[in-house]
C-alpha positions in Angstrom: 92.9 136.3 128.7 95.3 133.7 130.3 97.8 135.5 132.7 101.1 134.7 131.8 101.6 132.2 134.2 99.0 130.0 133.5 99.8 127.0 130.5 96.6 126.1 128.3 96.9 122.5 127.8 96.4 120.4 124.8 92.4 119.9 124.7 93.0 115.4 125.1 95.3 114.8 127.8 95.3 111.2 126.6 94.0 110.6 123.6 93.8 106.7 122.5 95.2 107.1 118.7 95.4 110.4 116.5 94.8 110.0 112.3 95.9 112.9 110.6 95.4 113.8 107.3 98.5 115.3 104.9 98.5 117.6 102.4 94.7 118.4 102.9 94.9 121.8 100.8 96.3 123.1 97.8 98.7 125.4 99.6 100.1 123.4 101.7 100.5 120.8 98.6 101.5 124.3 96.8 104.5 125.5 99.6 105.9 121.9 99.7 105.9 121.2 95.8 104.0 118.3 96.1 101.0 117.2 93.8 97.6 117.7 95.4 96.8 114.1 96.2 93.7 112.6 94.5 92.5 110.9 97.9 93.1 112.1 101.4 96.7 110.8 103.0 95.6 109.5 105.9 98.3 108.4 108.4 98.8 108.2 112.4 100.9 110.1 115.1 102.4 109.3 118.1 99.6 109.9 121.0 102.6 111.9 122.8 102.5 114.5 119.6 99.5 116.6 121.2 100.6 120.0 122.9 98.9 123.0 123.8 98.9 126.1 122.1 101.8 127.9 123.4 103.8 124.6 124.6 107.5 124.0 123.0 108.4 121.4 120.4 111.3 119.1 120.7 112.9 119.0 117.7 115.9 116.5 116.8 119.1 118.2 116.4 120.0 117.6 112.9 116.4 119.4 111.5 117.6 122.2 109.8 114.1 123.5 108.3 111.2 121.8 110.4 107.9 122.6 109.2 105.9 124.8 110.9 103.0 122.7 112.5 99.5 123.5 111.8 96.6 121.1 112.7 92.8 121.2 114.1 91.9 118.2 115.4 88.1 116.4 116.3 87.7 114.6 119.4 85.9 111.6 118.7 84.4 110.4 121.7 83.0 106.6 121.4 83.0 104.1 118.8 80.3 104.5 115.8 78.0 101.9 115.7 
């Protein structure tokens, strides 16, 4: 167990690109009343979107409902050939 002042980090510190992929089960197609899609919605994020576990979010000021964020991520570490 971490003591309380010690921060876990995100697990990249600088990762070159992220690809994240939306929508990728029925509930969370379900909760926002979207269709499941037929093929995965791929899209990128900004590389300063990675936190650690416990770290705050930054959150514009007009968000009045942000959704709660919930990812795993793979690290992918060299090119495939």
């Amino acid at each position: 167990m971490l003591a309380q002042l010690e921060r876990l980090g995100p697990p990249v510190v600088r990762p070159y690109q992220i690809f994240a992929v939306g929508l990728n089960y029925a509930g969370h197609s379900a909760e926002t009343g979207l269709a499941v899609p037929t093929q995965p919605l791929v899209f990128t994020k900004f590389t300063s979107s990675i936190t650690g576990p416990a770290d705050d979010i930054a959150l514009p000021t007009d968000t009045s409902s942000p959704e709660r964020p919930r990812a795993s991520a793979t690290h992918v570490a060299r090119p495939a050939s």
